[in-house]
N, C-alpha and C positions, 0 to 999 in steps of 0.2 A: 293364584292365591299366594300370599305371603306368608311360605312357608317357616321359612329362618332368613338369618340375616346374609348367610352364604350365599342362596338362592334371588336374594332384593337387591345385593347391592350395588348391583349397576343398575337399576331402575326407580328406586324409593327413599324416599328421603323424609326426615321431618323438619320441621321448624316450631320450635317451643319460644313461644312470646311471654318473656318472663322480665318484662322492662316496668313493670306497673310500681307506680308510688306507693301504694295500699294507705294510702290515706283513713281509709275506713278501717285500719287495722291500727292507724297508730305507729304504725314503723315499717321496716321492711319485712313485706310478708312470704318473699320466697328463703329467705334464710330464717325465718322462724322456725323455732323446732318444732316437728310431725313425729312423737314416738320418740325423742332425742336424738332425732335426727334432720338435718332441713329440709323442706317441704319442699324444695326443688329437686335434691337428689331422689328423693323418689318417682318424682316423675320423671325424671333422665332418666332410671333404672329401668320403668318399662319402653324404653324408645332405644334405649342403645342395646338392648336386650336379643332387638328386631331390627334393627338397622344399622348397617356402618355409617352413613351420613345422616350426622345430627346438627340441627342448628340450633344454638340458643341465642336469645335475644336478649339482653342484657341492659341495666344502664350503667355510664360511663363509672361510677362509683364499684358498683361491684364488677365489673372486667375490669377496674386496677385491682379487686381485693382479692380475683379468683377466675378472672382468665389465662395466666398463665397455667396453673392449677389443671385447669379444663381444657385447655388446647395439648396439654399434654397425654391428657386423656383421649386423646382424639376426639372431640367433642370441638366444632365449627365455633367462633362467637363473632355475634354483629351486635352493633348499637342500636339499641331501640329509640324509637321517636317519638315527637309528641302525642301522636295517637298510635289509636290499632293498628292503621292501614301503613301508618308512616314508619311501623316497628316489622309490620310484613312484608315491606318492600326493601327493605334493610336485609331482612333474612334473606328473604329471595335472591340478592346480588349475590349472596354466599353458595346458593346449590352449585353443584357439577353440571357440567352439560348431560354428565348419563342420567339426571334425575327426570323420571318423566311422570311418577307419580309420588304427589305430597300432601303428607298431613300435616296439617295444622292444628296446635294447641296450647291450650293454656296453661302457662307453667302451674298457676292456682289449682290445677285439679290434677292432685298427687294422687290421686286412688282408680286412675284408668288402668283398665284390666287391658291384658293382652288378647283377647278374645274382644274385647269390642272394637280392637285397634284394628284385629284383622279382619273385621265383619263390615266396618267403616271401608277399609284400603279394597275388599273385592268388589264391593257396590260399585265405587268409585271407578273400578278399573272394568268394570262393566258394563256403567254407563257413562258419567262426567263429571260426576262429582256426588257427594253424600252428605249427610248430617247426621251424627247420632241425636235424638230427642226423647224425650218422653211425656205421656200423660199429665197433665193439669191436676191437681189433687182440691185447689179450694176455688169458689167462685170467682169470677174475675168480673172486675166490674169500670165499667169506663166512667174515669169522674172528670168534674170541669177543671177551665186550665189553672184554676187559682188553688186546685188542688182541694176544695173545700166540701164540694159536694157530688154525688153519685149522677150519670148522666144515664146509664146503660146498662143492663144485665147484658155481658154475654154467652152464648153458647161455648163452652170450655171444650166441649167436643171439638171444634173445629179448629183448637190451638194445642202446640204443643210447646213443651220450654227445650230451646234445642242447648243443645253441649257441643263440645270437640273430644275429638280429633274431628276437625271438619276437613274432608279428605276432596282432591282431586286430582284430572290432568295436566300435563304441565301448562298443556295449551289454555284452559281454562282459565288456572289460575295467571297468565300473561294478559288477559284479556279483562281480567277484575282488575288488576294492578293499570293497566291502560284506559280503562273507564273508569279508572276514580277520582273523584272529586276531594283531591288532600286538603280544602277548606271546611269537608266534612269530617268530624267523628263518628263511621261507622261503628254498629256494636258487634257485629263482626262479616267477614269480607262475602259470607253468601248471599249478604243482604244484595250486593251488587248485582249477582247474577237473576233477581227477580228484576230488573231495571231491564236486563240484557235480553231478558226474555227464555232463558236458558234452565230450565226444570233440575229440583237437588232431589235427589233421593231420601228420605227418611230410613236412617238404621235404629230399631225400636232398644233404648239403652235405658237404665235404673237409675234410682236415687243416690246409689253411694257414687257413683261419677262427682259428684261435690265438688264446687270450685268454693274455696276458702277464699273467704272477702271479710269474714268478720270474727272477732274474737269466738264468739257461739258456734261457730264453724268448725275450728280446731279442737272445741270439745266431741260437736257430731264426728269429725274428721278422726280420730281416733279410737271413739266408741266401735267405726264399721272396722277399723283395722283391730281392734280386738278381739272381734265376730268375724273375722274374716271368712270368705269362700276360696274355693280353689286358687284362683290365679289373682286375687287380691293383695297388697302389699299388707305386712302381717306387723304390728307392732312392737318394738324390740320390748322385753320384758326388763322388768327390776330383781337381779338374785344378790343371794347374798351369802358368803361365806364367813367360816369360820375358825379361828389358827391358833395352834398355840407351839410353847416350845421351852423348855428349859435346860442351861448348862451351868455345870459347874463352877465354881470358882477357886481358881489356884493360883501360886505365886510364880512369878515369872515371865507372867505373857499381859499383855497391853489387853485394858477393860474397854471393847468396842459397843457400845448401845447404842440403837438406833442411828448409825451413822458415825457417833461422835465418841472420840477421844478422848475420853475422860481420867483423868491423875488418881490414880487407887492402886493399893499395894497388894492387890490380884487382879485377874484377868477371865474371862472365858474361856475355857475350853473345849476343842471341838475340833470336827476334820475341817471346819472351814475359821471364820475369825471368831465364831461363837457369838455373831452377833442377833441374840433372841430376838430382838425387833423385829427387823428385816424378814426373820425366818418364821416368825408368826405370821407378818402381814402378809408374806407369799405364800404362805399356805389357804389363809384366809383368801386371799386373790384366784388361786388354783382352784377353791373349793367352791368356790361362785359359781365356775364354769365346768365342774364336776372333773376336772382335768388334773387329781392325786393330789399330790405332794410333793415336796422338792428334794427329797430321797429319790423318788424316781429319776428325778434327772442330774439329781449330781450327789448318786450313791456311795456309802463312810466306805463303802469297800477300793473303789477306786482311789487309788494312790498317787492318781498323776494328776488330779484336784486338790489335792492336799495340803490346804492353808488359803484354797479358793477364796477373794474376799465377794463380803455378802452382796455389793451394790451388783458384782457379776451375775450373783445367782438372781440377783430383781430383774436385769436385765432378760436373760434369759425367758422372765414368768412375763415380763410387759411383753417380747416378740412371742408367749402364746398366746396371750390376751388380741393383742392383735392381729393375730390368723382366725381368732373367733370371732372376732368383732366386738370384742366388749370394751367399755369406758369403765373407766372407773370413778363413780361416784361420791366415796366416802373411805375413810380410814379410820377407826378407834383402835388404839393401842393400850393395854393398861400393863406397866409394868409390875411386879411382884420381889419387892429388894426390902432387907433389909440395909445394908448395905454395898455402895455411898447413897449419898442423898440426891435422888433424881428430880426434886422440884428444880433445881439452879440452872437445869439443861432444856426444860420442856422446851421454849421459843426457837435451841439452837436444831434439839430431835424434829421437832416441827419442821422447820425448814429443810433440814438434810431430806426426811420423809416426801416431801412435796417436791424437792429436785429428781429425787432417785425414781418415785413414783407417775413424776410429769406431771403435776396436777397441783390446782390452787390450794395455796398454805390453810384456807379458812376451810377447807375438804379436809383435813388434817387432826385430828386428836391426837393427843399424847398424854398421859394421866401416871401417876405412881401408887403405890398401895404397899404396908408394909403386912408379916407375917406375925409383927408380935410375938417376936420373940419363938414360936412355933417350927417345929421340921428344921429341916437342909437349910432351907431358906429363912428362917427365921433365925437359926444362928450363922448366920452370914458366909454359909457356905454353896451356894448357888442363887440363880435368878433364874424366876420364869415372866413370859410375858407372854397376855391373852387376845386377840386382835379378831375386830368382826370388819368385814369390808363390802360393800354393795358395789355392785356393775350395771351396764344398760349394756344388754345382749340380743 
């Protein structure tokens, strides 16, 4: 049984056929996003999970845009072909000689559980090969070749709709690849083995196995990773935080807003450049992922920070963002000045915001708002700035 990947990796290998045009989709549908994420790394995620040797199959378009990427990952890439068979004998030249047991599957069906990976691999290794399938749900009915009329009720008892991981020996699969007929497009390689006269095992597997072929897909394909079960891939969520921050204004020191350098005869003050932007929207970024505030990590008492500029402190909040895994979505900033006058900056704050943050300018707000004349702030003796920001975590 495959227990972990320590225990397989001289024996088991996959091959992920992820070369398909998706025509039916409209575009390419292994890097479409699943959850804000592409629909092929999730299926890599439960295969490299379980195996040191992965194979993906690719076409020559994306291994220029993200084989390097993925060989660095230790993750195999072959070029897929014009069919099934011509993209699984591509992969195949790639295994090891230690591989002696391989599944097969389809990069489109990002929601294979680890549990049926390993239920498919012990069939297989127990007898020659497997298929995961399942029950028929509506009548099936055999109609003429013109496609117009109904020829046959049949018995749905007696069919099943099969999936992958279609698992086997290595011998096995040497032996489909040597009896196939590459002027055929098989629909997939165990059809071969009924030709050969060689029995597949059925492994009994569920509806969310889903293989994404069509826009309505990606909606089912989402809804089961919402509902998720145990060992199902889980949907990243939408959070959202929220930051604020205000400093003084005095004479002497350079007025830093959002990035930009602006000519005024006071400045911020603060233990860092007092730039309120920056420090709203990192708080707002921090509070997305429930992960404090940026006092925590670059505390007024520490002295050997002192004059810290603010892009260091983003820096800092983007490499937590990305131990958590979160994107960031959106930024609204509203400043709170009397003043100078912050309309004349939004387009330069905009851009600083989008470099510093890594993220499309049109992701970006920047807005001002005055205090009328009201408080601290309304007689032009500080600024505050209010900032909401959403992540996919």
């Amino acid at each position: 049984m495959l227990e972990d990947k320590k225990k397989s990796a001289s024996s088991q290998a996959a091959i992920i056929l992820a070369g398909g045009s998706g025509a039916r989709m409209g575009s390419d549908k292994q890097y479409m996003k699943l959850c804000s994420k592409p629909m092929i790394e999730w299926t890599l995620a439960a295969f490299t999970s379980l195996f040191d040797e992965v194979i993906l199959v690719l076409s020559q378009e994306n291994i220029s845009l993200y084989g390097k990427d993925l060989e660095a990952r230790g993750i195999k890439i072959a070029l897929a072909g014009k069919t099934r068979i011509k993209s699984l004998i591509s992969g195949f030249s790639k295994l090891s000689t230690k591989a002696e047991l391989i599944a097969v599957h389809d990069g489109a069906r990002p929601l294979i559980s680890r549990d049926l990976i390993l239920a498919c691999m012990k069939e297989a290794k127990k007898t020659v090969a497997s298929v995961p399938a399942v029950a028929l749900k509506d009548t099936i009915k055999k109609i003429s070749p013109d496609g117009r009329n109904v020829v046959e009720t049949l018995n749905r008892a007696e069919y099943m709709a099969v999936q992958t991981p279609q698992c086997y020996k290595r011998n096995i699969l040497e032996k489909i690849i040597k009896k196939t007929d590459l002027k055929k497009d098989y629909s997939d390689e165990s059809q071969i083995l009924e030709e050969l006269g060689i029995e597949v095992k059925i492994v009994k597997s569920d509806n969310c196995n889903i293989k994404v072929t069509t826009q309505e897909d990606i909606i089912i394909a989402e809804a089961f990773m919402k509902n998720t079960k145990k060992d199902k891939p889980k949907c990243r969520k939408t959070r959202f935080g929220f930051g604020y921050d205000i400093h003084r204004l005095v004479e002497g020191r350079p007025l830093i807003i959002a990035g930009e350098r602006i000519k005024h005869k006071k400045g911020l003050i603060g233990h860092s450049d007092g730039d309120v932007v920056i420090h709203a929207v990192c708080d707002a970024l921090l509070g997305s992922i429930a992960a404090g505030e940026i006092g925590v990590y670059f505390p007024p008492t520490d002295l050997t920070i002192m004059g810290v500029s603010s892009r260091s402190i983003a820096e800092k909040v983007l490499e937590i963002l990305s131990a958590r895994h979160a994107e960031i979505i959106q930024i609204d900033a509203t400043i709170v000045a009397e003043e100078p006058k912050i309309k004349p900056h939004y387009a330069t704050m905009r851009k600083n915001l989008s470099e510093i943050f890594k993220m499309d300018i049109a992701d970006v707000s920047v807005k001002a708002k005055s205090k009328e004349g009201l408080g601290d702030v309304g007689h032009g003796n500080a600024i505050t700035c209010y900032a909401v920001a959403s992540v996919e975590a």
